[in-house]
C-alpha positions as CSV (number, residue, x, y, z in Angstrom):
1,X,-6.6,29.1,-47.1
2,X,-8.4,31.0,-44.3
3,X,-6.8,30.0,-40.2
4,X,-8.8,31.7,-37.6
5,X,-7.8,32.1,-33.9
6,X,-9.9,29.1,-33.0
7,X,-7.9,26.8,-34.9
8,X,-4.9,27.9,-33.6
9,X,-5.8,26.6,-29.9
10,X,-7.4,23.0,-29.2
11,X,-10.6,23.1,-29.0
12,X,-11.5,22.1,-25.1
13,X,-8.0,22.8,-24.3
14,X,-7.1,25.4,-21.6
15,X,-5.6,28.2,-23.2
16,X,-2.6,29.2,-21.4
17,X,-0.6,31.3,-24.5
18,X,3.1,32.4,-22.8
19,X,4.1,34.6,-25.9
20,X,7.4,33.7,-27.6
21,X,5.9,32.5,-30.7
22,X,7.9,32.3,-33.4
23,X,7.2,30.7,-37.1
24,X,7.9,27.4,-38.2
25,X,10.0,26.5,-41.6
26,X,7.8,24.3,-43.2
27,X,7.6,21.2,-44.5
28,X,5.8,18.0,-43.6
29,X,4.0,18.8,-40.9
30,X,4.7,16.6,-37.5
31,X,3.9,16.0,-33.9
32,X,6.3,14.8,-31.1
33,X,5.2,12.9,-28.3
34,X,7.1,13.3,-25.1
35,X,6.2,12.5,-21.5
36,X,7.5,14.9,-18.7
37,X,9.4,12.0,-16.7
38,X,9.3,13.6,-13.4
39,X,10.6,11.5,-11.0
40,X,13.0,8.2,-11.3
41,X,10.4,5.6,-10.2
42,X,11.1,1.6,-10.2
43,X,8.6,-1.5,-10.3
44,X,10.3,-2.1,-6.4
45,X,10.3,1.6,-5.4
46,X,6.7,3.6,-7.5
47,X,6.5,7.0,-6.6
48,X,3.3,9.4,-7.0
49,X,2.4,11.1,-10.3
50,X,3.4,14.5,-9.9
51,X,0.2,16.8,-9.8
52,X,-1.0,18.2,-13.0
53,X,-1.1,21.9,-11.8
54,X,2.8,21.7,-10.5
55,X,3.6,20.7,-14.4
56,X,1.0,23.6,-15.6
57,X,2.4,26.1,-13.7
58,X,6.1,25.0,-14.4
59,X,5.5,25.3,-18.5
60,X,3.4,28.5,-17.8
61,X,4.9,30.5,-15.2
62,X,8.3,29.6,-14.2
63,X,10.9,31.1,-16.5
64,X,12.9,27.7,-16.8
65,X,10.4,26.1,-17.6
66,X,8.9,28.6,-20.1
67,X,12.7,28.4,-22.1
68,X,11.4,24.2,-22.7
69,X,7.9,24.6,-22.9
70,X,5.6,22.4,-25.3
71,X,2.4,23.3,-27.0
72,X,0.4,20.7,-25.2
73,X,0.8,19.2,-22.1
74,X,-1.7,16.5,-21.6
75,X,-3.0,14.4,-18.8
76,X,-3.5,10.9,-19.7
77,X,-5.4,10.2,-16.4
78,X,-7.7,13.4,-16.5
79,X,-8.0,13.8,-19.9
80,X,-7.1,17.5,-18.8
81,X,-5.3,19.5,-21.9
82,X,-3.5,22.9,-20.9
83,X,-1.9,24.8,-24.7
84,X,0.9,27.2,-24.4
85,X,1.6,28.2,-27.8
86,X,-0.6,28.0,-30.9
87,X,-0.3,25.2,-33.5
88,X,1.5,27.2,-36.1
89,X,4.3,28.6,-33.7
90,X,7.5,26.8,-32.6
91,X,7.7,25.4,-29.1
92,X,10.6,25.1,-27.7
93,X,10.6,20.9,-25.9
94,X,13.6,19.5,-28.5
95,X,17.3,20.2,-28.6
96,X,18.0,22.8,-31.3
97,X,21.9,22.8,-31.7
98,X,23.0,25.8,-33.8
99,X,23.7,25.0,-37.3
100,X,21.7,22.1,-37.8
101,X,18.0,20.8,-38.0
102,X,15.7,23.6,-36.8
103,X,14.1,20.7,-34.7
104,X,11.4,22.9,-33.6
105,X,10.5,24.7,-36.6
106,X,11.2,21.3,-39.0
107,X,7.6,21.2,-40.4
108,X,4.5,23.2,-41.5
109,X,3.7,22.6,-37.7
110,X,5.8,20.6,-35.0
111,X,3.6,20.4,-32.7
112,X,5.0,18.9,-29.3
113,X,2.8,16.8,-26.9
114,X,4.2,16.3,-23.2
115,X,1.7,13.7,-21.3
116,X,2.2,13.8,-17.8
117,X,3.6,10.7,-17.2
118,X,6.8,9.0,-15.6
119,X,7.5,4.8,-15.8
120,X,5.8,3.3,-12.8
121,X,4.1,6.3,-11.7
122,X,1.1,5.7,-8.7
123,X,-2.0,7.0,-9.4
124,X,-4.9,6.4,-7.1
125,X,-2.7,3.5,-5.5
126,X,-2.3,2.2,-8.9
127,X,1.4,1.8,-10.4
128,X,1.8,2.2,-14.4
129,X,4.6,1.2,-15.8
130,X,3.7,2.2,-19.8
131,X,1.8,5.3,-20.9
132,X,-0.3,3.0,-22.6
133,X,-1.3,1.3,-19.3
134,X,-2.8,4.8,-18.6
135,X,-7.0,5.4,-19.7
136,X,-5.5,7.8,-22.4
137,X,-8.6,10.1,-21.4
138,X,-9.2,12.9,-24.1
139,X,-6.7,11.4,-26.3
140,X,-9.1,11.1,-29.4
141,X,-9.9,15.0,-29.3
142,X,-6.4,16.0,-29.1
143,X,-5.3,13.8,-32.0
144,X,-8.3,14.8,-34.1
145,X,-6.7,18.3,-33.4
146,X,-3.6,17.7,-34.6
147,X,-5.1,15.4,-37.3
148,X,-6.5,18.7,-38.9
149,X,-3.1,20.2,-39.2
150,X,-2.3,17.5,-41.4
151,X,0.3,15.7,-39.4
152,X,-0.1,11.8,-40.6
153,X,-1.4,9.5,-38.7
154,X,1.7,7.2,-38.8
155,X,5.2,6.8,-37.4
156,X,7.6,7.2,-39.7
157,X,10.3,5.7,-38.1
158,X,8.1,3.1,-36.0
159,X,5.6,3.5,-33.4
160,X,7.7,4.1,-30.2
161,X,8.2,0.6,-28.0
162,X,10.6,0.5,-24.9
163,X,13.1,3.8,-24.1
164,X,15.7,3.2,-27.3
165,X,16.9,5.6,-29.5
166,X,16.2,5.5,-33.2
167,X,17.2,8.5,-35.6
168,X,17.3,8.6,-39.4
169,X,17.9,12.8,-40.2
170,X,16.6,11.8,-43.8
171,X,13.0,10.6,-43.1
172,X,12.9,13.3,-40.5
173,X,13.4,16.0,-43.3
174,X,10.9,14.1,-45.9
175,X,7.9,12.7,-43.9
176,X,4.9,13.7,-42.0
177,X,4.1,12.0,-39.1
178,X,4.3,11.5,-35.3
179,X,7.7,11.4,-34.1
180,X,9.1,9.8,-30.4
181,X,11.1,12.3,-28.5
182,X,13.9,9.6,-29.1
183,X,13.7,9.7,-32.9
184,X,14.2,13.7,-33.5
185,X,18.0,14.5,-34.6
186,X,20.0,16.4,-32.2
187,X,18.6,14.9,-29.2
188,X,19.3,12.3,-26.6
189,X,16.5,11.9,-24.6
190,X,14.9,8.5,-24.6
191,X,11.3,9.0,-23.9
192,X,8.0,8.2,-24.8
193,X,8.4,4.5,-24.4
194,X,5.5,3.7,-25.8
195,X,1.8,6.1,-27.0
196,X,-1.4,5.9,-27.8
197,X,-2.8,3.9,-30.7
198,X,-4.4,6.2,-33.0
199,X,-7.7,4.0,-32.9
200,X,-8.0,3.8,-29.0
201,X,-11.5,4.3,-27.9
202,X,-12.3,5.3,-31.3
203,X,-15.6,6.3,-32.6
204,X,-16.6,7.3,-36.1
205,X,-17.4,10.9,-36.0
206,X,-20.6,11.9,-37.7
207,X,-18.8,14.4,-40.2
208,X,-15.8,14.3,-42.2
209,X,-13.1,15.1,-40.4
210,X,-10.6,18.0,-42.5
211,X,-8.6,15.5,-44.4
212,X,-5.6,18.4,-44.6
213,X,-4.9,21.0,-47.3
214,X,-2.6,18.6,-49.2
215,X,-5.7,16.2,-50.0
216,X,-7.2,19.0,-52.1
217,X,-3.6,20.0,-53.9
218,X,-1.6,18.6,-55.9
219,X,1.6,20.5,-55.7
220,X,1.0,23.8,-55.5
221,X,-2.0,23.5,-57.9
222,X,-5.3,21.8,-57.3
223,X,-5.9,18.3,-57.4
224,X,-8.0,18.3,-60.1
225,X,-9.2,15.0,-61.4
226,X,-8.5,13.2,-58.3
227,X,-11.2,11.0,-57.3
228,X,-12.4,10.7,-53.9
229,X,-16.0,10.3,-52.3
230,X,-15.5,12.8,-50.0
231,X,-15.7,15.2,-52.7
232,X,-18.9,13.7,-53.6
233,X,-20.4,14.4,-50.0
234,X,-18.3,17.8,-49.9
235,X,-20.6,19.0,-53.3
236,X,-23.5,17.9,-52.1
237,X,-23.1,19.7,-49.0
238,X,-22.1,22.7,-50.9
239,X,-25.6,22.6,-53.2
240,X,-27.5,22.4,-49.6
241,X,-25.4,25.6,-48.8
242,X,-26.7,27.5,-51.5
243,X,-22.9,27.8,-53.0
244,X,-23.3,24.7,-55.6
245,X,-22.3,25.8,-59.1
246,X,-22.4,22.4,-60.4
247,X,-23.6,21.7,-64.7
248,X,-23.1,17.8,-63.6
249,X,-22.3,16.2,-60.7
250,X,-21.0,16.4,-58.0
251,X,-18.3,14.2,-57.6
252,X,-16.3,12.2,-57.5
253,X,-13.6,13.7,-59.5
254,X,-12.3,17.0,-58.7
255,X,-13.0,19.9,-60.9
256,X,-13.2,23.3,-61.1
257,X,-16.8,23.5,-60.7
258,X,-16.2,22.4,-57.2
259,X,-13.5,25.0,-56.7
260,X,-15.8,27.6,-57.9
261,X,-18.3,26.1,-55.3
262,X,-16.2,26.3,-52.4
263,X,-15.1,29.6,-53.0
264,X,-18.4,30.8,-53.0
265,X,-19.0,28.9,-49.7
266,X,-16.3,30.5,-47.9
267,X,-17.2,33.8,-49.2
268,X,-20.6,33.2,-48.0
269,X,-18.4,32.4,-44.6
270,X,-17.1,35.9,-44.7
271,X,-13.9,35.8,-46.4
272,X,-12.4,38.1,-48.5
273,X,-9.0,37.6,-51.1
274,X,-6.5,35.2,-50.7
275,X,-8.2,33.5,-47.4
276,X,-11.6,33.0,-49.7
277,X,-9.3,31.4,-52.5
278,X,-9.1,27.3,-52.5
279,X,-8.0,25.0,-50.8
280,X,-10.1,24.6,-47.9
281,X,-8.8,25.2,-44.6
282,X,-10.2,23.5,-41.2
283,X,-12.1,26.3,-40.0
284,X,-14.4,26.3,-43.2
285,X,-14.6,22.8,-43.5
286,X,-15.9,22.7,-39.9
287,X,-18.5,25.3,-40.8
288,X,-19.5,23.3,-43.9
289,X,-20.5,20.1,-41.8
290,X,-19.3,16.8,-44.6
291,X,-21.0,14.1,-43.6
292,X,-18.6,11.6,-42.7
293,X,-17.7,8.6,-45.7
């Protein structure tokens, strides 16, 4: 599967890369939401949001703040996005004790979200008490990015609600997902609260969005003879690319004739060996332009 730089870093996102990268172990891929919880604020006493650029410049530049760094850290007010490490390094927001859960590396991607938030923030003379009470601005774009890295669009050990603590090590290991900062082994921290519905201000996107490299395997082998009508619009789009190689069809069964076809697309794409080989990878299927089903 091909990655190129640009799917590295969020598209629209600031790109603010502080080195340290380091691989992650693999697995199902996840994301953990975290807000930055700034300031101590009650419903009797709201304080003001801390400014976006102190946050930025505390991940970025300052060297205690670099050692906890996240790969996003996203203003819910704004919509503004700053990225500190690409998608397929560890960041470094969780708890890691030695000998344990490599919290940050658990996954084909962990990729950590920090929304700049505290309970009963003031914003614009406005107090918010939830981070869903928040406009959520460019939320949809930054979980379509981490959509595309094939992090499930579920919570695998519930959708966060109020600042409790819920850990289960076992579906941690086992399932993709989002994850609360509250819900990752190894740490104590009680935050988000609550998040963002993955539907909020949702509209259907005009193409296919990359359904993740474990739609098109099964195992470590193709998924052939799944059915799906995505593979349907996927070969026709293919034959309008000049790459179909198709005796029937296509879709909506998998098959090998589609393989061939694909392969032929990316290589029409520019890639060479292994990263021309199936399955597809996000930056191809962008390029390929699925209409959406």
């Amino acid at each position: 599967m091909e990655t190129t730089v640009s799917d590295l870093w969020m598209p629209g996102a600031e790109r603010f890369s502080i080195g340290n990268t380091a691989p992650a172990d693999g697995g199902p891929a996840k994301a953990i939401a975290h807000i930055t919880w700034d300031r101590n604020a009650s419903k009797a006493k709201p304080q003001d949001l801390v400014p976006y650029a102190n946050l930025r410049s505390y991940f970025g530049d300052n060297v205690s703040g670099r050692a906890v760094a996240p790969h996003l850290l996203w203003d819910p007010f704004t919509g503004k996005v700053v990225q500190f490490f690409p998608a397929n390094s560890r960041s470094l927001s969780l708890s890691d004790r030695a000998g344990g859960t490599r919290t940050n590396r658990a996954g084909s991607v962990v990729i950590q979200v920090e929304a700049l938030f505290f309970p009963w923030c003031r914003v614009g003379g406005k107090t918010y008490e939830s981070l869903v009470d928040t406009p959520c601005k460019g939320w949809d774009g930054l979980h379509a990015w981490v959509a595309s890295w094939g992090v499930a669009d579920c919570w695998p050990m519930g959708k966060p609600n109020g600042f409790v603590s819920k850990r289960d090590e076992r579906i941690w290991r086992i399932r993709s997902g989002w994850y609360a900062h509250s819900q990752v082994p190894e740490n104590d921290h009680t935050d988000p609260g609550t998040w963002a519905d993955f539907t909020v201000n949702k509209v259907k996107p005009a193409l296919e969005p990359f359904p993740g490299t474990s739609f098109f395997m099964s195992g470590s082998k193709p998924a052939l003879g799944k059915s799906s009508s995505i593979f349907t619009a996927m070969g026709q789009r293919l034959v309008a690319e000049g790459c179909g190689l198709y005796k029937e069809g296509p879709g909506p069964e998998l098959g090998q004739a589609d393989i061939d076809s694909y392969e032929k697309f990316q290589r029409k794409l520019g890639y060479t060996g292994p990263d021309a080989k199936w399955p597809p990878g996000p930056a191809s299927w962008a390029a390929l332009e699925v209409p959406n089903v």
